[in-house]
C-alpha positions in Angstrom: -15.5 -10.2 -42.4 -19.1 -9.9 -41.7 -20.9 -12.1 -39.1 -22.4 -14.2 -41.4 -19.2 -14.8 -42.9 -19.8 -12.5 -45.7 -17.0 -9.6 -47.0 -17.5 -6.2 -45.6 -17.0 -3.4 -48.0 -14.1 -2.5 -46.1 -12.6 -6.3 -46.8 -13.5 -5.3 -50.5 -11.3 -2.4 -50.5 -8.1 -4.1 -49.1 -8.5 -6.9 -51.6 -8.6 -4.1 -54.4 -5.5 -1.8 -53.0 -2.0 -3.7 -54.0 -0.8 -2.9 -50.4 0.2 -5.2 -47.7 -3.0 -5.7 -45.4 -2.0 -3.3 -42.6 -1.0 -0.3 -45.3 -4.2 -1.1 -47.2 -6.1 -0.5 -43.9 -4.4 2.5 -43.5 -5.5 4.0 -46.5 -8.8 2.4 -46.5 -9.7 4.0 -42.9 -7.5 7.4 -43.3 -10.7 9.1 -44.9 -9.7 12.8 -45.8 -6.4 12.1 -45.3 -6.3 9.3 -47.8 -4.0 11.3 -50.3 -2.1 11.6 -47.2 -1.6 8.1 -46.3 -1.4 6.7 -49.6 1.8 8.8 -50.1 3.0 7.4 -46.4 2.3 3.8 -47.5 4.1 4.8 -50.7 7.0 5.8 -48.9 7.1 2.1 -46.5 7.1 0.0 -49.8 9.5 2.0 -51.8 12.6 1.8 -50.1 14.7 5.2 -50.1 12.2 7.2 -51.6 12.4 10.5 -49.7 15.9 9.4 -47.7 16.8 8.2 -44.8 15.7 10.7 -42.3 13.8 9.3 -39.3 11.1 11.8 -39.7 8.5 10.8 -41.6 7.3 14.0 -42.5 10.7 14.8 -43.6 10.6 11.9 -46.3 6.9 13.2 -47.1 8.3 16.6 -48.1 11.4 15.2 -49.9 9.7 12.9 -51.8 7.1 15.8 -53.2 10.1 18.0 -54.0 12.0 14.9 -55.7 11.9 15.6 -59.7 13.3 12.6 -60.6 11.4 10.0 -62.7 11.2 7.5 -60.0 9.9 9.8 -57.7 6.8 11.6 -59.9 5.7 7.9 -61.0 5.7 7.0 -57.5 3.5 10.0 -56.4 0.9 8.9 -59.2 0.6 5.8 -58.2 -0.2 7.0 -54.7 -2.5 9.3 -56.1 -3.9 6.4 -57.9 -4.4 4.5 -54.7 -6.2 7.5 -53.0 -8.8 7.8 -55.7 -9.5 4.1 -55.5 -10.8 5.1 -51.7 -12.6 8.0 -52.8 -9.6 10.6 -52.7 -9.4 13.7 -50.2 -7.7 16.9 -48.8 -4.1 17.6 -50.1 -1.5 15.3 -48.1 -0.4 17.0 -44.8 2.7 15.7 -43.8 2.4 17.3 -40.4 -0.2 15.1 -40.0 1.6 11.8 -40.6 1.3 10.3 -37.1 -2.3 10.4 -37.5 -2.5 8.3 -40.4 0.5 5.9 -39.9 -1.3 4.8 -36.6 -4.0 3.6 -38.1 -1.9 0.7 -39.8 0.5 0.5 -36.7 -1.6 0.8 -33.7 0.5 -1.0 -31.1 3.7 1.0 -32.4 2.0 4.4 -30.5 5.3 5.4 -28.4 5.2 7.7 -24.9 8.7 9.0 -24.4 9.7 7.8 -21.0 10.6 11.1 -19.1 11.2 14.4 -20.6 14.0 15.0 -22.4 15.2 11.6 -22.7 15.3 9.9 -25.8 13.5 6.4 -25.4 10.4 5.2 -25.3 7.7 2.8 -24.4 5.5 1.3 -27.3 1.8 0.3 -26.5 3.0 -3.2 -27.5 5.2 -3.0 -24.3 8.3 -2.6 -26.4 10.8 -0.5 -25.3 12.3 1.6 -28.3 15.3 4.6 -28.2 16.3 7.3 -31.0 19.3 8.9 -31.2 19.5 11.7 -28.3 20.5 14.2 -31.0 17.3 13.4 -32.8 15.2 16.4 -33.1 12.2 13.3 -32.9 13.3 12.6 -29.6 12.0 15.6 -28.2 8.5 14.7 -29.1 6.6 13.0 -26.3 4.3 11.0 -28.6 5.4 8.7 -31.7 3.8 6.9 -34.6 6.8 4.4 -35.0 6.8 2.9 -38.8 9.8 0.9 -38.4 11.5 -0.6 -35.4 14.4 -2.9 -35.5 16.7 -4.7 -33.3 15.9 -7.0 -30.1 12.9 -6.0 -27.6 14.5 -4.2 -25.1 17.2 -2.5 -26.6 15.3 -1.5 -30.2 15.9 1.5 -32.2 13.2 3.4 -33.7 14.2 3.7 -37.8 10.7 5.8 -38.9 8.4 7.4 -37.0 6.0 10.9 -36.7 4.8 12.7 -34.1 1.5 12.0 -32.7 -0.9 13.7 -30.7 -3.0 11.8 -27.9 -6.3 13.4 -26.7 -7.2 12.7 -23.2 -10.8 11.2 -24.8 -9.1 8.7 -27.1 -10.6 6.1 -28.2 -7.4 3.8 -27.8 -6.8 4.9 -24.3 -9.6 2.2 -22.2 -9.8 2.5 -17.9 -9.5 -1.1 -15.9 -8.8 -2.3 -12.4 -5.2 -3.9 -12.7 -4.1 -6.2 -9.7 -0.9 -7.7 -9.9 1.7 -8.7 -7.4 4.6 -6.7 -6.4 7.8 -9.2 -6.0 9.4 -6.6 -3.7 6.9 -6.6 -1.2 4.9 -9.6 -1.6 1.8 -7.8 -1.6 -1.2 -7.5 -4.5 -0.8 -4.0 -5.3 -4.5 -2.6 -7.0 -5.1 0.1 -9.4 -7.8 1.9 -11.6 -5.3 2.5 -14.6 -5.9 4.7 -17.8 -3.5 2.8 -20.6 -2.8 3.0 -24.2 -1.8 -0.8 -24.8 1.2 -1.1 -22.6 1.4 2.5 -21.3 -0.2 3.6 -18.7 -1.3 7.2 -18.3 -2.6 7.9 -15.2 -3.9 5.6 -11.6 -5.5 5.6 -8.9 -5.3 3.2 -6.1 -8.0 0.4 -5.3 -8.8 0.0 -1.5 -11.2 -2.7 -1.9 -10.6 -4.3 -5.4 -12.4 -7.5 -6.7 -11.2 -10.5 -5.0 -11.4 -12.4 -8.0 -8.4 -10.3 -9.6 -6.6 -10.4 -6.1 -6.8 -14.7 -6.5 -6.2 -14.1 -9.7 -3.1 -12.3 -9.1 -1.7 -14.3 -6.1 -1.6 -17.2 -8.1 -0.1 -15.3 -11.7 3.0 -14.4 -9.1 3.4 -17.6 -7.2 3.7 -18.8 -10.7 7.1 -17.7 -10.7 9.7 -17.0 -8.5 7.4 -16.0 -5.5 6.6 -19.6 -5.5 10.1 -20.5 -3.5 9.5 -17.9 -1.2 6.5 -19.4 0.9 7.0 -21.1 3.9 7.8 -24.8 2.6 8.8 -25.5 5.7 11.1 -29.1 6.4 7.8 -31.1 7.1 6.2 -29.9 4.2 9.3 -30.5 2.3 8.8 -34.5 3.5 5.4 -34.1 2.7 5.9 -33.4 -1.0 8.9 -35.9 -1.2 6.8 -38.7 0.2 3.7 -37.9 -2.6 6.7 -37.3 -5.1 7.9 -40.6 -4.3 4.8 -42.6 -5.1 4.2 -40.3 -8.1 7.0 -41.8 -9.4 6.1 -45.3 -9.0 2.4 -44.9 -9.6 1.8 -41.8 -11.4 -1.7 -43.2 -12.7 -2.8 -43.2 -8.4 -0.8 -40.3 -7.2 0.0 -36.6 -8.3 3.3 -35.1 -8.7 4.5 -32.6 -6.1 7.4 -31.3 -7.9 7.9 -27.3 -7.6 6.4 -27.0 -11.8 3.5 -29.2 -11.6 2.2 -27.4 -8.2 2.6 -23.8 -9.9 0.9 -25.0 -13.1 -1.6 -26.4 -11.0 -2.0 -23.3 -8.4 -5.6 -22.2 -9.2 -6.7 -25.9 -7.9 -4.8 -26.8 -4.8 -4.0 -23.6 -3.4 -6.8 -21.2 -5.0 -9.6 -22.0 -2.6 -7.6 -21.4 0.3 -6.7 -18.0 -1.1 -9.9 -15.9 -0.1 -9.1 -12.8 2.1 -5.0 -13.0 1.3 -3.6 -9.9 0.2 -0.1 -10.9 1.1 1.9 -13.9 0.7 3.5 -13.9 4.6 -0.4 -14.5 5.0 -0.1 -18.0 3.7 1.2 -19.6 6.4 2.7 -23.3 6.2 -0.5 -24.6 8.5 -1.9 -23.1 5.4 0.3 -24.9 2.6 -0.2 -28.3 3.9 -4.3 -27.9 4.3 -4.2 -26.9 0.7 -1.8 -30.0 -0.3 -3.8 -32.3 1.9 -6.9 -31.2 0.5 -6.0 -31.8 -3.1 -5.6 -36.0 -2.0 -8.9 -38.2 -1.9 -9.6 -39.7 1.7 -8.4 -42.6 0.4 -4.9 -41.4 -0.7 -4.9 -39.7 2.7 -5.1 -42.7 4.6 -3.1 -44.7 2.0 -0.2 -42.3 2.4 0.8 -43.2 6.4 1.0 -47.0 5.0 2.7 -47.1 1.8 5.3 -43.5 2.2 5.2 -43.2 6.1 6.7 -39.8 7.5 9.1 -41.6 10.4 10.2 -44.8 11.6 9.4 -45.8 14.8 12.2 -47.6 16.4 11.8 -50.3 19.2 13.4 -48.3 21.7 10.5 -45.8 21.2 12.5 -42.7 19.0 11.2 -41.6 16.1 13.4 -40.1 12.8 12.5 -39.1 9.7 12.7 -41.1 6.4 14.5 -39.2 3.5 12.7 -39.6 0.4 15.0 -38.0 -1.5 17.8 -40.2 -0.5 19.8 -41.3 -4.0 19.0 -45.3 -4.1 16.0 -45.1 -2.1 14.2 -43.9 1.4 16.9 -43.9 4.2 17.0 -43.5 7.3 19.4 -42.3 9.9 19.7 -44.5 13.3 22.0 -45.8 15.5 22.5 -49.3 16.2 21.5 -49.8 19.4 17.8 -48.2 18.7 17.2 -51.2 16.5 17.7 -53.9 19.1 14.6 -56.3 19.3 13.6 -55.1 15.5 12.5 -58.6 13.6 10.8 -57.0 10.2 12.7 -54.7 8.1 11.1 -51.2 7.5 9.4 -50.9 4.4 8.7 -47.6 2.3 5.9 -47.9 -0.8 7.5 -51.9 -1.1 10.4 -51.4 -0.8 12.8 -52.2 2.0 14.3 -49.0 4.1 18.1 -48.1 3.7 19.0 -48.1 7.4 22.5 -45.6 7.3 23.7 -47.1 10.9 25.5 -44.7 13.1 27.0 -45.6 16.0 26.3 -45.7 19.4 28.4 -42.8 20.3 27.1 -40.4 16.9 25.1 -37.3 18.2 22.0 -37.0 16.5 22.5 -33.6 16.4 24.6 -33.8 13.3 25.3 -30.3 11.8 23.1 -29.0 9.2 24.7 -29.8 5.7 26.6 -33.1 6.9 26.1 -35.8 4.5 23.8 -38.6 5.9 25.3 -41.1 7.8 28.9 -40.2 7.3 31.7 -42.4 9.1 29.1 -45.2 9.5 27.8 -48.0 7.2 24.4 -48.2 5.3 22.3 -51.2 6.5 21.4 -54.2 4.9 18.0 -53.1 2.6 
């Protein structure tokens, strides 16, 4: 369609052809071969005209041999079809691949290795013939028809293709992305057909807009556990979480999929000069969490979620947010002598789990809070 919303001449010729759109695109754009890709569209909407042969070319040729009513009506019709696009050279089935990627673009398939039978497709499918397939010798494919799921598909139709070095298809960009293994950005000039890539070169000094841009893309997944969320920062989010849940209207949410969907805003600016992710630090992490909260929720936050409580015999222990019922906290008895006001956490009234006067506090890691001793009163 025009910019003005108008029909292009080439819009007028699909609407004419009695060819699903892609096919009638094919034929449309095919120019000399148009005879050619007529008979190839043909073929993909007249099922087992030609046989069953993978190779296209091979159905081209057995279909023009084929005497048989069926088969001579169908070859005028595509004839038929090509004149309606203004007609062209005799059909050249060795040519298929040419003609059948103009209706399939993103089915263009590099074999992946030589000699082996599968393939990538530029739509970033992965696609496999039968080793003993004479096709699967060809590095290049036009795939017509694909089927089964997308990483274990078999290839049901396709041509050889051949792909110039100065195709148009083939486009030249600066690809940053982050390597899980490594935790680094990894940077690339890259030459790519859709999904393949052909050849690249390594970036030095790429644009540190793609190297934000890709920090935050992999944090968004599993990278995301693998930062330094250290066991203050861990309190830190459970105390935010915690009045999140009471007030979300006043208070964000903390939780591991709202900071990842959120990544470009709390952690973003602080990103500038990282190219790995041991360079964000957990002093890091918590100015970037900290700096997402108004001055106000900053100063609200000690009062209403405080991080310890401050005993009357002058120790300090940390409140557990994430305590099932409530903030607890872990003390023993004798550290609460001269207390007159229960603690309170965002209203509500501190579990106390009392240990005694003989409990370590150097419980072992994994032991269930306050275990052989009795929560407080609340």
């Amino acid at each position: 369609m025009a910019p003005d919303g108008a029909v292009t001449a080439h819009g007028r010729t699909l609407a004419e052809l009695p060819l699903p759109p892609r096919l009638a695109h094919m034929l449309a754009a095919s120019g000399e071969d148009a005879p050619l890709a007529a008979r190839i569209a043909m073929i993909l909407t007249e099922r087992g005209l030609g046989g069953r042969d993978t190779d296209l070319r091979h159905r081209l040729r057995a279909a023009e041999r084929d005497r048989s009513p069926r088969a001579q009506q169908a070859l005028r019709l595509a004839g038929r079809w090509a004149a309606l696009v203004g007609g062209g050279a005799a059909p050249d089935p060795d040519d298929a691949g040419r003609a059948l990627a103009l209706a399939y673009p993103e089915r263009i398939a590099r074999q992946r290795g030589a000699g082996r039978s599968t393939y990538l497709m530029a739509n970033g499918r992965a696609a496999s013939l039968d080793a003993a397939d004479p096709l699967a010798r060809e590095p290049w494919l036009a795939v017509a028809e694909v089927t089964g799921r997308a990483d274990r598909s078999t290839i049901l139709l396709a041509a050889p293709i051949a792909v110039a070095d100065d195709d148009p298809r083939i486009i030249e960009q600066e690809d940053v992305t982050l390597d899980p293994r490594t935790g680094s950005v990894r940077a690339a000039r890259v030459r790519r057909l859709g999904a393949i890539a052909l050849a690249e070169k390594p970036i030095l000094n790429p644009d540190p807009m793609l190297v934000q841009q890709a920090l935050i893309e992999g944090l968004a997944g599993p990278a995301f556990s693998v930062l330094g969320w250290t066991e203050a920062l861990m309190r830190l989010r459970a105390r935010v979480n915690f009045l999140h849940a009471r007030s979300p209207e006043h208070w964000p949410d903390w939780s591991d999929d709202a900071l990842k969907a959120a990544l470009a805003d709390w952690l973003g600016p602080y990103l500038a000069g990282v190219r790995r992710l041991d360079q964000i630090a957990p002093d890091m992490l918590r100015q970037a969490l900290e700096g997402s909260l108004d001055r106000e929720q900053r100063r609200a936050l000690a009062t209403l979620a405080p991080d310890r409580l401050e005993t009357p015999a002058g120790t300090s222990h940390a409140i557990d947010y994430t305590a099932q019922g409530g903030p607890a906290v872990e003390v023993r008895v004798q550290e609460l002598f001269g207390l007159t006001v229960h603690p309170m956490a965002g209203g509500e009234p501190l579990t106390l789990v009392l240990l005694s006067p003989a409990t370590s506090r150097s419980r072992p890691r994994g032991t269930c809070p306050g275990s052989g001793a009795a929560p407080g009163p609340r």
